[in-house]
C-alpha positions in Angstrom: -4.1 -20.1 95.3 -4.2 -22.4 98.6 -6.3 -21.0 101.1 -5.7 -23.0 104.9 -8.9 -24.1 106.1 -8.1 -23.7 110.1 -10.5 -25.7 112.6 -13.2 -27.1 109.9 -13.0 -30.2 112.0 -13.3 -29.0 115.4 -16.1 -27.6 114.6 -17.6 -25.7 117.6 -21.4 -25.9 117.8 -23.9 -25.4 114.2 -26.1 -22.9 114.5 -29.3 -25.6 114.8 -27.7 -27.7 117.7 -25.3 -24.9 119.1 -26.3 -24.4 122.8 -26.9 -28.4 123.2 -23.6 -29.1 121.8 -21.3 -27.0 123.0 -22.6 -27.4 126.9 -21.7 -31.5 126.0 -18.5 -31.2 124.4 -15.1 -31.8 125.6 -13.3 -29.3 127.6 -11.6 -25.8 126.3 -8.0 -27.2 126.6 -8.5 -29.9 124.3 -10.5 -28.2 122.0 -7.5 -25.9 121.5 -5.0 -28.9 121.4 -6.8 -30.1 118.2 -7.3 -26.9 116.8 -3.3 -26.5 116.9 -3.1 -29.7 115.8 -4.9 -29.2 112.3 -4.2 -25.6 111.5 -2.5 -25.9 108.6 -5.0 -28.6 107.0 -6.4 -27.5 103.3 -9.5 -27.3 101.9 -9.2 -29.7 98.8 -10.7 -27.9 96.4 -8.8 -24.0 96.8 -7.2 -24.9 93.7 -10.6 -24.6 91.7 -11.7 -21.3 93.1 -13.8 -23.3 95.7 -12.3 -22.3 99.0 -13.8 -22.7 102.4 -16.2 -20.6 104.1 -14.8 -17.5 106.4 -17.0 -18.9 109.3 -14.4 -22.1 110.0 -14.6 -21.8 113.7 -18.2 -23.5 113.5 -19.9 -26.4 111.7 -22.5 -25.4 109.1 -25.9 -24.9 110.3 -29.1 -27.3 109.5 -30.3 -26.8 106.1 -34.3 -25.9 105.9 -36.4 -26.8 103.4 -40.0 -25.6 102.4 -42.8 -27.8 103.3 -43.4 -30.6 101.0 -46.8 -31.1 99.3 -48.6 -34.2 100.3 -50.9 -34.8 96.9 -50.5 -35.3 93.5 -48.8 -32.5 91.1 -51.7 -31.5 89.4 -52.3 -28.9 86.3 -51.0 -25.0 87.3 -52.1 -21.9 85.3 -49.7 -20.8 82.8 -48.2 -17.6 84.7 -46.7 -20.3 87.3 -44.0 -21.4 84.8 -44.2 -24.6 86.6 -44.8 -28.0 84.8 -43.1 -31.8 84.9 -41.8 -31.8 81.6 -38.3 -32.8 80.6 -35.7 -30.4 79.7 -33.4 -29.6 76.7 -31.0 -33.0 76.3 -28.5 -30.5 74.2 -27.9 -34.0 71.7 -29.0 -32.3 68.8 -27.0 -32.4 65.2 -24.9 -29.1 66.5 -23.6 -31.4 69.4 -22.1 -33.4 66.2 -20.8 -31.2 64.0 -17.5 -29.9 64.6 -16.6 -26.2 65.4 -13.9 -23.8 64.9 -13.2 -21.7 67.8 -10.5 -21.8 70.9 -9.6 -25.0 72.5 -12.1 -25.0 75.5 -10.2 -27.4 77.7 -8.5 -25.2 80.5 -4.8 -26.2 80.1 -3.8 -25.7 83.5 -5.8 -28.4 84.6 -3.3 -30.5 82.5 -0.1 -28.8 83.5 -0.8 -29.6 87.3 -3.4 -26.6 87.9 -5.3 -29.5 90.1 -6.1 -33.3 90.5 -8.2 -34.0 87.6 -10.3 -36.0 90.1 -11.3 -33.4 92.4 -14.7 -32.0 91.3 -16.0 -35.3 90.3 -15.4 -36.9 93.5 -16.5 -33.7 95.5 -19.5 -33.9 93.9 -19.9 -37.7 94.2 -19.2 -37.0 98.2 -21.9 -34.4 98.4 -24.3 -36.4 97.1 -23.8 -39.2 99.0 -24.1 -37.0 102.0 -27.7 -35.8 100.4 -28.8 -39.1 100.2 -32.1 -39.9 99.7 -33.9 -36.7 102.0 -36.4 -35.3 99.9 -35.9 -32.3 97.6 -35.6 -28.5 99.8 -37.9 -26.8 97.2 -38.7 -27.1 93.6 -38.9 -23.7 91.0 -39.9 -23.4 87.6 -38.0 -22.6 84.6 -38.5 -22.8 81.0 -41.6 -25.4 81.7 -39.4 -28.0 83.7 -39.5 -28.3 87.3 -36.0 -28.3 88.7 -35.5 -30.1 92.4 -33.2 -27.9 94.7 -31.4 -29.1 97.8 -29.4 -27.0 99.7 -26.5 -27.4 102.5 -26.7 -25.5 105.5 -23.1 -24.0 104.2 -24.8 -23.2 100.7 -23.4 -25.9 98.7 -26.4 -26.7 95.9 -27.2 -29.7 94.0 -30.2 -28.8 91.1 -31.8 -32.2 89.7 -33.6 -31.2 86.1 -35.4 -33.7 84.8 -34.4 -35.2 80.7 -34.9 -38.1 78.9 -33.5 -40.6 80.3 -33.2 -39.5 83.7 -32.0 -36.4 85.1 -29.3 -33.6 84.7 -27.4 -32.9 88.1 -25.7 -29.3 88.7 -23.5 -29.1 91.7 -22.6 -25.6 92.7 -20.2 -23.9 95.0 -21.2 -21.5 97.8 -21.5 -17.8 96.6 -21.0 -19.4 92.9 -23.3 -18.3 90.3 -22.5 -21.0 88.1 -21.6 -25.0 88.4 -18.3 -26.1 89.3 -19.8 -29.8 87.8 -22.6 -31.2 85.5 -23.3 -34.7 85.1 -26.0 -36.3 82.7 -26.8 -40.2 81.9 -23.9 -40.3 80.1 -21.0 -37.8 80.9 -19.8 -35.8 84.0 -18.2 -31.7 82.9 -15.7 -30.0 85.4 -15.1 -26.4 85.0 -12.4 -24.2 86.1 -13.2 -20.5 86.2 -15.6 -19.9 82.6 -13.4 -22.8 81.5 -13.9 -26.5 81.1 -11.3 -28.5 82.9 -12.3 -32.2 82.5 -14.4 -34.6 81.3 -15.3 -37.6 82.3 -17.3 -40.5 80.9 -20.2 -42.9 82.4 -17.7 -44.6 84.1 -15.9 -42.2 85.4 -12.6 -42.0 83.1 -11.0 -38.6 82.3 -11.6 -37.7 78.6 -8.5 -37.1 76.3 -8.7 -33.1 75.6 -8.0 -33.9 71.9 -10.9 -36.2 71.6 -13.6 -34.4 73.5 -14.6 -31.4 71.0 -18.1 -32.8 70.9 -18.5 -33.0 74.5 -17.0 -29.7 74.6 -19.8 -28.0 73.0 -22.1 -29.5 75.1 -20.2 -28.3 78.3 -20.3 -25.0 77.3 -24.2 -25.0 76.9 -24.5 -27.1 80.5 -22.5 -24.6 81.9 -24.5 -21.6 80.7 -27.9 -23.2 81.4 -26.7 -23.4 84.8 -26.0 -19.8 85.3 -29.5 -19.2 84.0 -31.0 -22.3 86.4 -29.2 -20.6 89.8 -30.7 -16.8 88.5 -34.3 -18.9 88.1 -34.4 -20.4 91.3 -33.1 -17.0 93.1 -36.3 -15.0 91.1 -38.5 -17.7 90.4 -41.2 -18.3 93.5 -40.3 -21.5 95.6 -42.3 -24.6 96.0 -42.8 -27.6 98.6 -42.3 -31.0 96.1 -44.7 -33.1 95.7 -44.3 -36.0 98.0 -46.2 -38.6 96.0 -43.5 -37.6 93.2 -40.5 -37.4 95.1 -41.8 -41.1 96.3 -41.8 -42.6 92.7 -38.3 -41.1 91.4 -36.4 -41.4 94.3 -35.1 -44.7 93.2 -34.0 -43.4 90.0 -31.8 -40.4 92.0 -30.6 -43.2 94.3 -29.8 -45.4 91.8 -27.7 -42.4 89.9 -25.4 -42.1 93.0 -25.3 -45.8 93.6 -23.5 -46.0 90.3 -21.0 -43.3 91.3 -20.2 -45.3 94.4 -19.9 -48.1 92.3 -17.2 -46.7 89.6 -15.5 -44.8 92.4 -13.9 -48.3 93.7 -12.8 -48.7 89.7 -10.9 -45.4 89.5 -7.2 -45.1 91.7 -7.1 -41.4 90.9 -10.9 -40.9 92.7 -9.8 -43.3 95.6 -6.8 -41.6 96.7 -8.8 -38.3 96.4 -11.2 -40.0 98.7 -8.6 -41.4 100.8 -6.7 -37.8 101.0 -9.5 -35.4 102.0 -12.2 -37.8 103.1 -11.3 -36.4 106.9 -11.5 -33.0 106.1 -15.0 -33.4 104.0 -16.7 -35.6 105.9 -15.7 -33.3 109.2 -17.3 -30.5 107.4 -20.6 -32.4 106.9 -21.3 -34.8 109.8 -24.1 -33.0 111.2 -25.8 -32.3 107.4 -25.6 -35.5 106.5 -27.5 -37.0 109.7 -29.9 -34.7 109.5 -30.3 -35.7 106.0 -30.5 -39.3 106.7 -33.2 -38.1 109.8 -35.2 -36.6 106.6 -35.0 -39.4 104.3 -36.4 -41.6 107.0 -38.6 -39.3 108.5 -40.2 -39.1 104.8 -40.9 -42.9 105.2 -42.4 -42.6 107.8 -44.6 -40.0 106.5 -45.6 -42.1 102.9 -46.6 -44.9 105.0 -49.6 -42.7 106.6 -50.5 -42.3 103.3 -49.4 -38.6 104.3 -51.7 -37.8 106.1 -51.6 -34.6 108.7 -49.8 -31.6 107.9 -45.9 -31.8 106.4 -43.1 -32.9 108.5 -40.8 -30.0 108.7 -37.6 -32.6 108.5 -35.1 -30.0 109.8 -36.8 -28.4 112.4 -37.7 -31.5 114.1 -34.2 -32.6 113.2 -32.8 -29.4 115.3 -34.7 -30.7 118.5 -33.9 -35.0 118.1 -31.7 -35.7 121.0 -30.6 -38.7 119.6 -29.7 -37.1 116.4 -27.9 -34.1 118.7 -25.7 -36.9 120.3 -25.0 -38.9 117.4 -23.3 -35.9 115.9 -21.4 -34.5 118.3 -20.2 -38.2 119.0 -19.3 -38.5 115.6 -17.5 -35.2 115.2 -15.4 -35.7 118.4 -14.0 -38.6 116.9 -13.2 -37.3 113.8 -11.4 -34.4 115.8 -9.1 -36.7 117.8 -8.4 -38.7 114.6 -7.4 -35.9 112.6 -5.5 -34.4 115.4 -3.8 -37.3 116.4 -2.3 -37.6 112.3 -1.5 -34.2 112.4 0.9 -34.6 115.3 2.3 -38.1 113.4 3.0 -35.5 110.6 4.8 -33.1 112.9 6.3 -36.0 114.6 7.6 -37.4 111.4 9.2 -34.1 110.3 10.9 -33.6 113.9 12.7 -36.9 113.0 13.6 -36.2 109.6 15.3 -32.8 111.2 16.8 -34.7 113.3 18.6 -37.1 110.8 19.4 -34.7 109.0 20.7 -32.9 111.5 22.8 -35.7 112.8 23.8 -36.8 109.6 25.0 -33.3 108.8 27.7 -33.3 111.7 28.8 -36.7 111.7 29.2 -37.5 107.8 29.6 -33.7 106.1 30.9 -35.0 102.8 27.0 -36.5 102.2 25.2 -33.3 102.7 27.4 -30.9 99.8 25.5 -28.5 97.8 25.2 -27.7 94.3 28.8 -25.9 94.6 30.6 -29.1 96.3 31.1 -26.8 99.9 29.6 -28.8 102.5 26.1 -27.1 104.5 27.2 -25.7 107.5 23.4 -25.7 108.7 20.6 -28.1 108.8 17.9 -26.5 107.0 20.6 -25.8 104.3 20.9 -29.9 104.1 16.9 -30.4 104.6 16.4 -27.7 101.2 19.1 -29.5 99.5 17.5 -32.5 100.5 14.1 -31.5 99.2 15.9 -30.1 95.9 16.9 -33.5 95.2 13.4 -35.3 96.5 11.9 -32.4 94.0 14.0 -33.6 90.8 13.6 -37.0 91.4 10.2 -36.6 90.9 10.7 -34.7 88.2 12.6 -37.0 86.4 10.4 -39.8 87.7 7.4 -37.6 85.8 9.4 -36.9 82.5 9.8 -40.9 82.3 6.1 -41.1 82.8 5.1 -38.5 80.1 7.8 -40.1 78.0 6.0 -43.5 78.5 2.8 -42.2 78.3 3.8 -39.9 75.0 4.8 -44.1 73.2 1.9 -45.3 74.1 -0.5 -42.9 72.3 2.4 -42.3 70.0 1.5 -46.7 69.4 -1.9 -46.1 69.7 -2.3 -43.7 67.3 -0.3 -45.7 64.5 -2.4 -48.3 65.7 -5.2 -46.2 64.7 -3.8 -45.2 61.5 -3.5 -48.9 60.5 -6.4 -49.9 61.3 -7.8 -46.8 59.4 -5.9 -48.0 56.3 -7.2 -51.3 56.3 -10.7 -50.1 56.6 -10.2 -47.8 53.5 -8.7 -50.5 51.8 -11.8 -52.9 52.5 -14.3 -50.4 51.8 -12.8 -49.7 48.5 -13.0 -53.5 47.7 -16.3 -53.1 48.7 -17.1 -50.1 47.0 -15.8 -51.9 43.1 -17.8 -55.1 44.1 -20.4 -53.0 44.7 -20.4 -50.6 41.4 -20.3 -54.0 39.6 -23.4 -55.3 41.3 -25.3 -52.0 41.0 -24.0 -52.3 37.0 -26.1 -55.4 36.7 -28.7 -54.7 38.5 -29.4 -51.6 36.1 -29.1 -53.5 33.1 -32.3 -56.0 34.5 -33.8 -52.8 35.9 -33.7 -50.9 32.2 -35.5 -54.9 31.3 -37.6 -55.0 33.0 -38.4 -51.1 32.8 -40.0 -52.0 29.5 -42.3 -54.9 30.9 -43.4 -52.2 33.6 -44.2 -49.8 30.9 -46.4 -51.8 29.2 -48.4 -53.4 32.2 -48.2 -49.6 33.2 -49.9 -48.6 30.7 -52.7 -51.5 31.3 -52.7 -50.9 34.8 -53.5 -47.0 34.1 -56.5 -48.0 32.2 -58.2 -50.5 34.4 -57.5 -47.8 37.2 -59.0 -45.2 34.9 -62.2 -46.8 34.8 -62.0 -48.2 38.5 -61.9 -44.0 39.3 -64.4 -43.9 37.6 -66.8 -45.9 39.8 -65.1 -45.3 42.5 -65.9 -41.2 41.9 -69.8 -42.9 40.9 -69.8 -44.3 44.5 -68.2 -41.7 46.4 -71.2 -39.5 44.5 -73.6 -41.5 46.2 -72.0 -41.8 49.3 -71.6 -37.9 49.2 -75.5 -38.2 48.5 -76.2 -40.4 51.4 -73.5 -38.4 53.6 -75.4 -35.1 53.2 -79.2 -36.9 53.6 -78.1 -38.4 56.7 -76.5 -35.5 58.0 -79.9 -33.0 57.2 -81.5 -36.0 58.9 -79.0 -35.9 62.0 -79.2 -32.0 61.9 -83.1 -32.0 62.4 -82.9 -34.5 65.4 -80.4 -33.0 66.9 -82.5 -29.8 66.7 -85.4 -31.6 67.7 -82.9 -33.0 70.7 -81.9 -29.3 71.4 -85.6 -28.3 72.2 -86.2 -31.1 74.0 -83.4 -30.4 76.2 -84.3 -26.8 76.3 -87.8 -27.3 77.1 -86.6 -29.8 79.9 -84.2 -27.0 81.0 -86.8 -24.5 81.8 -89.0 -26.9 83.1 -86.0 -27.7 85.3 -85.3 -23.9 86.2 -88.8 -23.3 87.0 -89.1 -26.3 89.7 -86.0 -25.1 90.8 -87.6 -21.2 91.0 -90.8 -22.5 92.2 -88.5 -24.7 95.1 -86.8 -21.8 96.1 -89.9 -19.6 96.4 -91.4 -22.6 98.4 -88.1 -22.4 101.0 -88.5 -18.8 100.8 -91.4 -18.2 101.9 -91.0 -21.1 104.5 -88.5 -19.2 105.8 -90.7 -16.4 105.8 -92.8 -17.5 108.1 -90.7 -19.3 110.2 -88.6 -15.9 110.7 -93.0 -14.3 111.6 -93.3 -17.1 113.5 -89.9 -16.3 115.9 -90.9 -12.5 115.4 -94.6 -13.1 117.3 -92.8 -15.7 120.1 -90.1 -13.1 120.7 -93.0 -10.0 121.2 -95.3 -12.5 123.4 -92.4 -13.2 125.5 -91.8 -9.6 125.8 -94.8 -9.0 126.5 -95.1 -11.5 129.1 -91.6 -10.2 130.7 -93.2 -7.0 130.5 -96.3 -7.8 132.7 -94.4 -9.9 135.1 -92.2 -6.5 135.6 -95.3 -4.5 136.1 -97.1 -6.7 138.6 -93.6 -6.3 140.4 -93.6 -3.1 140.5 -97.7 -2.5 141.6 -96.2 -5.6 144.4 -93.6 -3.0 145.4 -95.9 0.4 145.4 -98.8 -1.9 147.6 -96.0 -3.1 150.2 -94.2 0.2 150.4 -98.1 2.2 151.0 -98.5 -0.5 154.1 -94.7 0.7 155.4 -96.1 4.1 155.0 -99.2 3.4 156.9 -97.6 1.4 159.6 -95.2 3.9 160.2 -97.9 6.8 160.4 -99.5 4.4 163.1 -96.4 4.1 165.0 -95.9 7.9 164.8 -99.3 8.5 166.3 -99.5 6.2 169.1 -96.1 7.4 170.1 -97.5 11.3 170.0 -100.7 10.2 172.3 -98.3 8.9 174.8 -96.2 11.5 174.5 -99.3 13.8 175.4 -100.2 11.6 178.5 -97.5 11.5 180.1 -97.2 15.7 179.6 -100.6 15.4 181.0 -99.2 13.3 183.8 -96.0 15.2 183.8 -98.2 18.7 184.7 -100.2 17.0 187.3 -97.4 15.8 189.4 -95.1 19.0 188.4 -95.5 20.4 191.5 -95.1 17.3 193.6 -91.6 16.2 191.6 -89.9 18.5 189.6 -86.7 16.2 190.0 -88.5 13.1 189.3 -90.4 14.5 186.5 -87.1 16.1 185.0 -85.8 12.8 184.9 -88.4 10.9 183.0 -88.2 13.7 180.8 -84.8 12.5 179.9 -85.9 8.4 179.9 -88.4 9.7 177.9 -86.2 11.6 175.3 -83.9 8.9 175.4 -86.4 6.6 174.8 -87.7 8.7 171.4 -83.9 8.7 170.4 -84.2 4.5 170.7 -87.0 4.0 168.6 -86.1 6.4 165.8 -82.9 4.6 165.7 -85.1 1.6 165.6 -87.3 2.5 163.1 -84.7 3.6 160.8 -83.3 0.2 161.3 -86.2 -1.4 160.7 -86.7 0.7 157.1 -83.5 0.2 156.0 -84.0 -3.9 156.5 -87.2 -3.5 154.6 -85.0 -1.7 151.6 -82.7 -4.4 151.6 -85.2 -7.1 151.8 -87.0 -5.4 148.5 -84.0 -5.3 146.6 -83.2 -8.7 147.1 -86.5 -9.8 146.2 
């Protein structure tokens, strides 16, 4: 059934250049305009089971990829499952030999299910929108190495290598299993479990009665393909090799070249193309510049010889304003062309109403149904109308089957002629050749009897040449086992020698190490005795300090003790004094007593100054 795919082409902003775009993109009225305009659009390939995604409002986000490995593949243990062999062709006798079984050709494909050219030419588009970026990851499975890319919207291509090139699976978002395989020599569509065409090297559909050996292989393709998709879903994931990816490129390119190539020969493929190409190539601008950015990025890389760590393509991708602009550029033009047929098509309607319409009320006998009572309303005219166009086509159709059931109806008594005349020649030439083979055994039975005798000779001569021949081969048996005691003893003799110069070896090499050993030894003494002499030394230089320190605070002491006394001998005088001249000035005296205390209070405050400088001035020393 037809699923609508509303908006694909607007588009919004991906989820890798979101912000950027939207804040650059055209205003929210015409944005809605266009979306109008293409509502009813459909994705092409609804009537395969390949619908769109539910997230239509938005183009797909930037694909990633895992890093890709600059060197060489090189030998992996045998748990990886990884290798560069080639896979299973499928060409063996089975793909010859006919089978009994149900028709596998899906016969609605042929009864108008679907254009026989869609899956071929979907696939042909995604490729060519993959281009020539690198692989997103490689897997292992069943000793191949499968190469995996990967849309941002989940569409899957799997490139497995064969003889003779490579085996391509295209797969479907959410699908499990291919909707189309294509090897060197034919392309399979499927339908459901079902195959629905076949197509050759060149891109021709396959006549359903003359494919039941391609059949087969279908089948197997598409069953290897289910077990490919479960493998690369368990199977660990890998960064290519870039070195590889660098020297098969060409032969992927070249693959899709051909595609291109026979897609110009083919009218059915071309007016696919022609049909849908706005709807697909809306729905991948942005992956397939950021797959061109890869591919050329990758150059860029191989000509360093790639060197420095792996370009992460898509991730530098996300943050390219060039790359940014170029898409949204190209998507808003694709938008206002796709809008601006829409509105032709609704344009184009409006006026066939209209005709209709008119014609309808000015000529009524024209527009008379099936009963001969004239339509009383357009839309009864416009159905009748379409009931006509419909069995037109119809009848135009039959004449085409008819046509095309004569010509294989003359083909195949073509065939059948030509089949008769080549029984007919090869019974000619199967008499002329009895009659040849007749003679021929007649001189064979002839000469039989020559042979025979010169046999007989010949057994005899060769008789005695065995003979000397076993005589010689005797000898040489002789000479075989003398030279090989004589090779055993001096390859003993060699075995000692290099045994003895073995643990001549091994004992330098002990008596080396014991030599760095104990050098180290006494380097390691030698440290140890410079580390305790400067301790030592740091030691003395702190004691000295400290006997500094006791010596200068014992003259503070001292000093202090001097000051103390002097100040108590003058202290006495002037009581002496003070006693002397009580009498005379009791008021005078009871003021000097007061200088004098206030004096005492000076000094200590002085001398407490004075020791707390001297504190300070030995801790900063």
């Amino acid at each position: 059934m037809a699923h609508t795919l509303r908006a694909i082409l607007m588009l919004g902003a991906a989820a890798g250049l979101g912000a950027t775009l939207s804040g650059c993109g055209p205003d929210d009225g015409a944005q809605t305009q266009s979306k109008q305009a293409i509502a009813d659009v459909e994705w092409p390939l609804s009537a395969y089971g390949i619908d769109a995604p539910a997230d239509t409002d938005a183009l797909p986000p930037l694909p990633d990829a895992e890093p890709m490995a600059p060197a060489a593949p090189v030998a992996r243990a045998a748990s990886s499952n990884v290798s560069y062999a080639n896979a299973p062709r499928y060409y063996d006798e089975s793909y010859y030999r006919d089978e009994d079984g149900p028709d596998r050709y899906d016969q609605s494909a042929d009864d108008g299910g679907g254009d026989p050219y869609a899956l071929i030419a979907l696939a042909g588009v995604l490729g060519g929108v993959l281009g020539s970026a690198p692989p997103d990851y490689g897997f292992g499975y069943e000793g191949a190495q499968p190469w995996a890319w990967e849309t941002g919207d989940h569409y899957r291509r799997y490139a497995e290598p064969i003889d003779g090139g490579y085996r391509y699976y295209y797969y479907a978002p959410r699908q499990e299993r291919p909707f189309l395989v294509r090897d060197p020599y034919y392309s399979y569509g499927y339908r459901g479990d079902r195959i629905a065409y076949i197509y050759d090297r060149d891109g021709r559909v396959i006549d359903r009665r003359r494919a039941e050996r391609q059949r087969l292989v279908g089948d197997r393709y598409r069953t290897r393909g289910y077990d490919l998709y479960r493998a690369s879903q368990r199977e660990r994931r890998f960064g290519v090799s870039a070195p590889l990816w660098a020297q098969r490129r060409g032969e992927v390119a070249r693959e899709q070249a051909r595609w291109d190539r026979v897609r110009q020969e083919r009218r059915g493929w071309r007016d696919w193309d022609r049909r849908h190409d706005d709807v697909v190539a809306a729905r991948w601008t942005q992956e397939r510049a950021a797959r061109r950015f890869a591919s050329d990025r990758f150059d860029t890389w191989r000509k360093t010889d790639y060197r420095g760590e792996a370009p992460r393509f898509y991730r530098e991708a996300a943050r390219d304003r060039q790359l940014r602009k170029a898409a949204l550029a190209q998507r808003e033009t694709l938008r206002r062309q796709q809008a601006l047929r829409a509105e032709q098509r609704r344009m184009h309607e409006r006026r066939q109403e209209q005709r209709i319409a008119v014609a309808a009320r000015h000529d009524p006998p024209r527009f008379m149904g099936v009963d001969g009572r004239p339509f009383t309303r357009p839309d009864d005219a416009r159905r009748e109308q379409q009931r006509r166009e419909q069995a037109h086509r119809a009848q135009i159709a039959r004449e085409q089957q008819r046509r095309d059931g004569a010509a294989r109806q003359q083909r195949e008594v073509q065939a059948h002629r030509d089949d008769v005349r080549r029984q007919a020649a090869a019974r000619s030439e199967q008499a002329r050749s009895q009659q040849v083979r007749r003679a021929q055994q007649q001189k064979a039975r002839q000469a039989q009897l020559v042979r025979a005798q010169a046999t007989r000779k010949q057994q005899q001569q060769a008789q005695r040449q065995r003979t000397a021949q076993e005589a010689r081969r005797a000898q040489q048996v002789r000479a075989e086992q003398a030279r090989a005691r004589q090779a055993s003893t001096q390859q003993a003799r060699q075995r000692q020698q290099q045994a003895e110069r073995a643990r001549v070896r091994q004992a330098s090499t002990e008596q080396a190490r014991q030599r760095r050993e104990a050098a180290s030894a006494r380097q390691q003494q030698a440290r140890a005795v410079q580390q305790r002499r400067a301790s030592q030394a740091r030691q003395a230089q702190q004691k000295q300090a400290q006997v500094q320190q006791a010596r200068q605070r014992q003259q503070q002491q001292a000093q202090r003790a001097q000051a103390r006394q002097a100040q108590a001998k003058q202290s006495q005088a002037r009581q002496a004094q003070a006693r002397q001249a009580q009498a005379r000035q009791a008021q005078a005296h009871q003021a000097q007593q007061r200088q004098a205390q206030a004096r005492q209070r000076a000094q200590r405050r002085d001398a407490g100054a004075d020791a707390r400088r001297r504190v300070a001035a030995r801790e900063h020393r």
